[in-house]
TORNU-440837 format. One record per atom (N, C-alpha, C): residue in three letters; x, y, z. Coordinates in steps of 0.02 Angstrom, whole numbers, plus 32768, in hexadecimal, padded with zeros to 4 digits. Example, Ala and Ser with C-alpha at 12.3 -4.5 7.8 and 13.67 -1.06 7.14 Angstrom:
BEGIN
Ala82947EE48186 Ala82677F1F8186 Ala82947F5B8186 Ser82827F908162 Ser82AC7FCB8165 Ser82858002818A 
***
This chain:
BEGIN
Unk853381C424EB Unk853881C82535 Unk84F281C72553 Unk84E7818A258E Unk84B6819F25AA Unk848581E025C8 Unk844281EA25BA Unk842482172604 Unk8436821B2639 Unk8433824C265D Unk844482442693 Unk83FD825026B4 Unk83E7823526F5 Unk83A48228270E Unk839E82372752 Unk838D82552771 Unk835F826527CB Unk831C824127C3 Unk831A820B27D6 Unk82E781F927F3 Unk82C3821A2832 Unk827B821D282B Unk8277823B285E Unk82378212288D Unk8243821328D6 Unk821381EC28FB Unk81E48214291B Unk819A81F8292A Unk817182202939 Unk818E8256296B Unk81A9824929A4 Unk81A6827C29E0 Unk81E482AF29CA Unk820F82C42994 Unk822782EE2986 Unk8209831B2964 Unk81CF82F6292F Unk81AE8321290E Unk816D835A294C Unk8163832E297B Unk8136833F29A5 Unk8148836F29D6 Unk818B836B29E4 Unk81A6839F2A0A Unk81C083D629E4 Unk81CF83ED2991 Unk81DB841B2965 Unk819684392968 Unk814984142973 Unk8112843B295A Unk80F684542993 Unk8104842B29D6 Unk80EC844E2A01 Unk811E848F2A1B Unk816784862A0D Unk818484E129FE Unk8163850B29D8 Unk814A84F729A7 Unk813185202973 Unk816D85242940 Unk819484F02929 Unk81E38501291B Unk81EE84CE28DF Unk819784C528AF Unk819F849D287B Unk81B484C9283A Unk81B48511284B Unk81CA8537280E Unk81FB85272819 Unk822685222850 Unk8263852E2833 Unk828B84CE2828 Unk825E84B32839 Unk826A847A280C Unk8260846E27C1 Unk8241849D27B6 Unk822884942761 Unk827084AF273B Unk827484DF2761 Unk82B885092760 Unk82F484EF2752 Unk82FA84BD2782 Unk832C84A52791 Unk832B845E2751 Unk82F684482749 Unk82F5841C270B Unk8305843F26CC Unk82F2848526B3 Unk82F284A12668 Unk83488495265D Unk836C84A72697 Unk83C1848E26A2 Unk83D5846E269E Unk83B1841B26BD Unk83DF83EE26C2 Unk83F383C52670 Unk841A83B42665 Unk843283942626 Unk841E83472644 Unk83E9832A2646 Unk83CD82E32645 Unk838382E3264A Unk835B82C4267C Unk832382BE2690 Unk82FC82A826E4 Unk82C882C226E7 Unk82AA82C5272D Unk82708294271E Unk827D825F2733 Unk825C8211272E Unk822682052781 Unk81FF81F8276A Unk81C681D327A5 Unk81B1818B2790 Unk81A6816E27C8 Unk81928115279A Unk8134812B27C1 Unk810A80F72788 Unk80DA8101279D Unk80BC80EC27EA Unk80D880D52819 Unk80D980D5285F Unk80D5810B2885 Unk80F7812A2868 Unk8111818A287F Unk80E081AD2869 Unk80C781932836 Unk809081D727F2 Unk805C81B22829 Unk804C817E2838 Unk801181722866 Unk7FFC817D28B7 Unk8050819A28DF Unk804D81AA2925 Unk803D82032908 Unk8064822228E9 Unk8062826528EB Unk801F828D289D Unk800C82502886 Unk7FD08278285C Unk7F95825C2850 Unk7F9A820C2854 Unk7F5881F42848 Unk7F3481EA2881 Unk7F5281E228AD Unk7F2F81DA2906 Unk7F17822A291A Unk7F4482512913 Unk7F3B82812932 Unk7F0A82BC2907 Unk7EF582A728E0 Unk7ECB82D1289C Unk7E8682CA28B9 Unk7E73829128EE Unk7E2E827928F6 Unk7E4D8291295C Unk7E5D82BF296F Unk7E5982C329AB Unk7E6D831729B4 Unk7E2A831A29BD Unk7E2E837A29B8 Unk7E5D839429E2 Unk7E72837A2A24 Unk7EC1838B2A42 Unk7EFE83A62A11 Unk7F02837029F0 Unk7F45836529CE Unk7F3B836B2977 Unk7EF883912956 Unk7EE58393291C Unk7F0983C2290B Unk7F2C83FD2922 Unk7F3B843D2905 Unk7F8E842828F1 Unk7FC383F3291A Unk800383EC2913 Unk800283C228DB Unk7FC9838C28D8 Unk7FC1836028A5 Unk7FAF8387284C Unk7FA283B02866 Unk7F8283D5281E Unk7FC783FE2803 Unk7FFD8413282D Unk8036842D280B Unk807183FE280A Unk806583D22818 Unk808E83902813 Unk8091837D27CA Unk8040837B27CE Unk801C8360278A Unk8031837B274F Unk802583C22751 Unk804A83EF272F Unk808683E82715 Unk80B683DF2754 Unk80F583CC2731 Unk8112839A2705 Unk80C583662712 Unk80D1832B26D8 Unk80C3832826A3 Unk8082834F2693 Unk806283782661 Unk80B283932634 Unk80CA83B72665 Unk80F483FF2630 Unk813583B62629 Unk814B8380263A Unk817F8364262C Unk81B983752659 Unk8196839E267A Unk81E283B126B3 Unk81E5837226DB Unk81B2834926EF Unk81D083032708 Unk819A82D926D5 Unk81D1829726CF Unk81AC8270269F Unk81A2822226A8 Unk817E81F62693 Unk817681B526A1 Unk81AD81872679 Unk81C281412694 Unk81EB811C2688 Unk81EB81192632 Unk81BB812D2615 Unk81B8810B25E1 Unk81E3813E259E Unk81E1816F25CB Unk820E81A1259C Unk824C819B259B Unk826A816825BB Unk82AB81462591 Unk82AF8102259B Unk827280E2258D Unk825E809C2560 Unk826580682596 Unk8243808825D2 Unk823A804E260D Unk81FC802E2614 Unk81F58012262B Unk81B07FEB2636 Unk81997FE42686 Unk815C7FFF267E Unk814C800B26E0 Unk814D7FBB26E9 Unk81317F8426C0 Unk813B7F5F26EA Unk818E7F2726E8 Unk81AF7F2F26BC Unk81E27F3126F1 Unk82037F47272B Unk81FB7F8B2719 Unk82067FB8275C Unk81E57F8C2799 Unk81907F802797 Unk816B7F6C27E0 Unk819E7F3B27F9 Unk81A57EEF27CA Unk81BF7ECA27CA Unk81F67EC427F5 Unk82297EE827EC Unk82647EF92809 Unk825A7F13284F Unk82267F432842 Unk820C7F58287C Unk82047F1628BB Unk81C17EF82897 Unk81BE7ED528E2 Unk81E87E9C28FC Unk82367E7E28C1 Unk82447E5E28E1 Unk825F7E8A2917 Unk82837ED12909 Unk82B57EF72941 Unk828C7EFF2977 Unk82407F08298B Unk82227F0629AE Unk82237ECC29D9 Unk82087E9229D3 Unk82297E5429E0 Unk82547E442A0E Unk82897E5B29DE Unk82CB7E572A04 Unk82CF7E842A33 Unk82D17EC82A36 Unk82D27EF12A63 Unk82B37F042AA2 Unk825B7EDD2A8F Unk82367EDB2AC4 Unk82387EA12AE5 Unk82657E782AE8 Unk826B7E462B13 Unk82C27E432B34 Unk82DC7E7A2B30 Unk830F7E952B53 Unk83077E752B8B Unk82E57EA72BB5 Unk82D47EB52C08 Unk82A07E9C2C11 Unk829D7E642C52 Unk82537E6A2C87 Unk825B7E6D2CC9 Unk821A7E7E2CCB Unk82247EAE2D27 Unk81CE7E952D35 Unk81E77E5D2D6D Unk81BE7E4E2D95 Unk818A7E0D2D65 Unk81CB7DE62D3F Unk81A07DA72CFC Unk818B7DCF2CD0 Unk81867E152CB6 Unk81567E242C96 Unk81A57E5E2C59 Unk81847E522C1B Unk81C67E752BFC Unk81A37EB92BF7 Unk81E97ED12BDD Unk81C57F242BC7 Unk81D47F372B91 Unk81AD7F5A2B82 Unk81B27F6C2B32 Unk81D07FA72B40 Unk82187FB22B18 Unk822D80002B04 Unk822880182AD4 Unk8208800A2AB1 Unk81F180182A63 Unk81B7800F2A5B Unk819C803E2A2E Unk8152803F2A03 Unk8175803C29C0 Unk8128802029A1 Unk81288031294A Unk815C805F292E Unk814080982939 Unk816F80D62914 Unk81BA80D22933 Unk81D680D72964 Unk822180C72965 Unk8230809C2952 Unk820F80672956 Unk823F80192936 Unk8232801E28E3 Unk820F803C28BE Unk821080402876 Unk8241807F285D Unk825B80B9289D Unk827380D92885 Unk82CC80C0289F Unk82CF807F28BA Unk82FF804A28B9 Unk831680372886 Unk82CF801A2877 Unk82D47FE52836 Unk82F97FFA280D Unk82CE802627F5 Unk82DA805D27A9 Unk832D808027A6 Unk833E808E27EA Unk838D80A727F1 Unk83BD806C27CD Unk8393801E27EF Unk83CE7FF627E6 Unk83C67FDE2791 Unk83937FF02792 Unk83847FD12740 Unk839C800826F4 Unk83B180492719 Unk83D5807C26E9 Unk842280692701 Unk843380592744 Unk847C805E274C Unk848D8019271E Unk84637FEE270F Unk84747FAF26F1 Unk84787FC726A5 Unk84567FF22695 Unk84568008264C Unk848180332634 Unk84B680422679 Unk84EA80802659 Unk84C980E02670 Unk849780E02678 Unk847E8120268F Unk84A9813326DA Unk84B7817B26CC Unk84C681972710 Unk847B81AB273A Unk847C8189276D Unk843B819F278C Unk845581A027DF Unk840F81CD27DD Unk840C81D9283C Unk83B281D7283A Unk83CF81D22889 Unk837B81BD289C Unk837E820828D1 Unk8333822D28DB Unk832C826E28EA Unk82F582532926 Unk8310823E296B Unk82E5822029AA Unk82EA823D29E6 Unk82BA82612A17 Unk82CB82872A4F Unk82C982582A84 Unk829F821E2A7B Unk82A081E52AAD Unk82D781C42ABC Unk830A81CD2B0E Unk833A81B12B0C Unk8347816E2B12 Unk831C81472B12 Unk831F80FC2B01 Unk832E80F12ABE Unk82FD81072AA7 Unk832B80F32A55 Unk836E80F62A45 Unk837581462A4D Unk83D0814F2A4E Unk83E7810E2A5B Unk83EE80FE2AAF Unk841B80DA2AD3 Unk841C809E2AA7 Unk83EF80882A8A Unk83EB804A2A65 Unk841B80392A35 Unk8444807B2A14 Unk8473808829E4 Unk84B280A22A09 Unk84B180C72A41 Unk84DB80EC2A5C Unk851B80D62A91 Unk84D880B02ABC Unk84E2809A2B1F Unk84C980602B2A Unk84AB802F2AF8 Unk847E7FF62B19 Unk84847FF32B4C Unk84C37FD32B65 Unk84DA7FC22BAF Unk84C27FE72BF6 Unk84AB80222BD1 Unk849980692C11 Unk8440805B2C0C Unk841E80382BE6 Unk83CC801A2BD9 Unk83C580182C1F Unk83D17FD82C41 Unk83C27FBB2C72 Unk83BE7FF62CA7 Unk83F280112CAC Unk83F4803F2CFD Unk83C580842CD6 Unk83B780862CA8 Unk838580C92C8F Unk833F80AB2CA2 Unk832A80752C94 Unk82F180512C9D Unk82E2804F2CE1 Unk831D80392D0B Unk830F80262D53 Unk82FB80692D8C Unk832E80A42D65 Unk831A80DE2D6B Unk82CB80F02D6C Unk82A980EC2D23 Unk827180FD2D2F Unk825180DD2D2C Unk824E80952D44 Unk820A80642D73 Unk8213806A2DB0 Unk8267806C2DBC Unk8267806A2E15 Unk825B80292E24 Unk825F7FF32E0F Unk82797FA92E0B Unk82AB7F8F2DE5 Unk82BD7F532DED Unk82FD7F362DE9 Unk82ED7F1C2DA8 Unk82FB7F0F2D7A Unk82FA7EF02D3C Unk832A7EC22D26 Unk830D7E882D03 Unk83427E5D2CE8 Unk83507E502C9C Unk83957E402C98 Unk839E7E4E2C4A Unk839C7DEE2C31 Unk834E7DEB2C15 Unk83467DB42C05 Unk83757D992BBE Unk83847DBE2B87 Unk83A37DCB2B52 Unk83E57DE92B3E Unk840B7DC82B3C Unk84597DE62B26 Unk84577E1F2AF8 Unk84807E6C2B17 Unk84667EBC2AE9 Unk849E7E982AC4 Unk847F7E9B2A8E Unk849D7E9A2A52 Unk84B17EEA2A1B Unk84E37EF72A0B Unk84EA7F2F29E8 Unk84DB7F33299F Unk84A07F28298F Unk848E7F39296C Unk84837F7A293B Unk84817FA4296D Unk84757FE42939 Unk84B980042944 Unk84FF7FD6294B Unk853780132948 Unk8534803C290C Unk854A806F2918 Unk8556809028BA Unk851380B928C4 Unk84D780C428D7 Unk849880E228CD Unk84B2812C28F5 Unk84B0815A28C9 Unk84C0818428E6 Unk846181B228FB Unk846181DE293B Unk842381F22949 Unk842F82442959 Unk840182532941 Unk83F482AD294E Unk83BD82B52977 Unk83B682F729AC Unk837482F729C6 Unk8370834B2992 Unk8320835F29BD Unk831183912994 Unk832F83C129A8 Unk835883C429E3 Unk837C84162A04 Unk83B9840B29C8 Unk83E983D729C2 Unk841183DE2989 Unk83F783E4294F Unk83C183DD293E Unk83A483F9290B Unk83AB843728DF Unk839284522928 Unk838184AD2937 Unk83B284C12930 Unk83E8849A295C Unk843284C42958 Unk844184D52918 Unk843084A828D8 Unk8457849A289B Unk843C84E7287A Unk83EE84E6289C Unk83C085192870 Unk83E88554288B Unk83EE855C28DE Unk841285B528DC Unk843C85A628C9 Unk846F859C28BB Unk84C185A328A8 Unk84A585A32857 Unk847C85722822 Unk846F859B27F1 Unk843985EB27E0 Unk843F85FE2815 Unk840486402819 Unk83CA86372814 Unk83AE85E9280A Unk836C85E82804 Unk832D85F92828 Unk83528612286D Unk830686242890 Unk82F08673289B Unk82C086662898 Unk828B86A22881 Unk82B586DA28BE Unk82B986D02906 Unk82C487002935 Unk83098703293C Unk832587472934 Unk835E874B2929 Unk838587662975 Unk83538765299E Unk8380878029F1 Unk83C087482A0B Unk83DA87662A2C Unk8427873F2A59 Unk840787092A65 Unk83DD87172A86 Unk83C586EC2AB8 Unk839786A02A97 Unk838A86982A45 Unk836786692A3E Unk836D86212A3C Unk83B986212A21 Unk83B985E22A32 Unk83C485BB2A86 Unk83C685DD2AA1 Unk83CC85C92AF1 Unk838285AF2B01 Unk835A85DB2AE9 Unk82FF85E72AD9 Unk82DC85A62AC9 Unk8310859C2A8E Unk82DF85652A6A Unk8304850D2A8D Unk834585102A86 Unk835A84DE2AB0 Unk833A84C22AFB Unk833784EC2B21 Unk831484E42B59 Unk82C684F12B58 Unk829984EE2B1E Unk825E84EE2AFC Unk826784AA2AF6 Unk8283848A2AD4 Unk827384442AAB Unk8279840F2AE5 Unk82AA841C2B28 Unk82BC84122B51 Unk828184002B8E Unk826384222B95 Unk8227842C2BAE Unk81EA84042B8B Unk81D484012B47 Unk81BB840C2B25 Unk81B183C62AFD Unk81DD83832B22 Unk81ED834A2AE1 Unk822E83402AED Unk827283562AF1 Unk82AC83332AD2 Unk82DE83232B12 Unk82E682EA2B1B Unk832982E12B58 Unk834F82EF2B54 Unk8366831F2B5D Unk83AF835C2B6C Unk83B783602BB8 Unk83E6836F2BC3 Unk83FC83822C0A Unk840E83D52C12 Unk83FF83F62C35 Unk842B84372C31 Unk846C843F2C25 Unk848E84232C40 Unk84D084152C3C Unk84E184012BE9 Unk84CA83D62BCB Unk84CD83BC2B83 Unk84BE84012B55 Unk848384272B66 Unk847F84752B49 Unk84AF84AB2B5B Unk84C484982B82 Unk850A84D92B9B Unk852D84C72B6E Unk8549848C2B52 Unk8586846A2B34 Unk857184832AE5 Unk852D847A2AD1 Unk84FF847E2A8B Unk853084CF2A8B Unk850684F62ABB Unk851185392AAC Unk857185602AAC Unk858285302AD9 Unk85C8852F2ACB Unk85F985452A6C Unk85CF851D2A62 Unk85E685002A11 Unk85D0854029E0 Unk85B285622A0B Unk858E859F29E0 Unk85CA85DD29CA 
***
């Protein structure tokens, strides 16, 4: 039987470190029965860029860490090749960034690191792996989720009219996506976090919220519902 795999994209990892809430990702990996995968696109937004920018040197150094200890690991530890991965990568880029233009000019909804952490989804679901992709950016989602809802999210935040030069194609049906507040959820309900008051997971949800991850309040009432 296959691994089972969380990919993970830079801005989830980025919003777990700026909580301070990578222990309990490590945590939450010693549990999982598969693996916590980064493609080197990701190892280069959240550790090799940010290692040389004293801002962002201290999140990069326990990131790092976690790659160090194997709690997240590179493609190659179950016999991928980054450059297939890129590959794949930039055709979905390609395709994706020539969706929408607004005003002759297209827009890119994707960088490097989401479209490889595309790639890599579609290139395990092709191999039989159960995988998810771990993304707080709600464009990505929608890409798998809502395509159809792109356009009026976009138009939303340019505040111009956009045109859909490119037929949305459904491509990523089947990609299932986690952000990092469902993450967290998984960690309290297994006891994994360090603070044990009523009140934490409300804490940390509306932390990550703030902090990195598109949630709605309303979407966290429903999270905490389930509790």
């Amino acid at each position: 039987m296959m691994e089972k795999i969380i990919i993970f994209d830079s801005g989830t990892l980025i919003s777990l470190a700026m909580n301070g809430l990578l222990p309990e990702l490590k945590a939450l990996g010693g549990i999982f029965n598969g693996k916590f995968i980064i493609t080197q696109e990701v190892k280069r937004e959240v550790i090799d860029h940010p290692l040389n920018v004293k801002k962002f040197e201290l999140d990069a150094l326990k990131i790092k860490e976690l790659l160090d200890e194997k709690v997240l690991e590179m493609p190659g530890a179950i016999g991928l090749k980054n450059s297939e991965i890129s590959r794949e990568a930039q055709n979905i880029m390609k395709y994706v960034n020539s969706m929408f233009y607004a005003r002759g000019r297209a827009i890119n909804l994707i960088q490097d690191g989401e479209a490889s952490c595309l790639a890599l989804n579609k290139i395990l679901l092709n191999k039989g792996y159960k995988s998810a992709i771990a993304v707080d950016e709600r464009t990505t989602r929608l890409l798998g989720e809502k395509p159809e809802n792109l356009k009026n999210l976009m138009e939303s935040k340019l505040h111009m009219n956009i045109q859909v030069k490119t037929k949305i194609l459904r491509d990523f049906d089947g990609f299932v996506f986690l952000r990092s507040t469902e993450l967290m959820y998984v960690a309290y309900k297994k006891g994994l976090l360090k603070i044990k008051d009523k009140n934490i997971l409300d804490a940390i949800l509306y932390a990550l919220k703030f902090k990195g991850a598109a949630i709605s309040s309303e979407e966290i009432e429903e999270i905490k519902k389930i509790n």
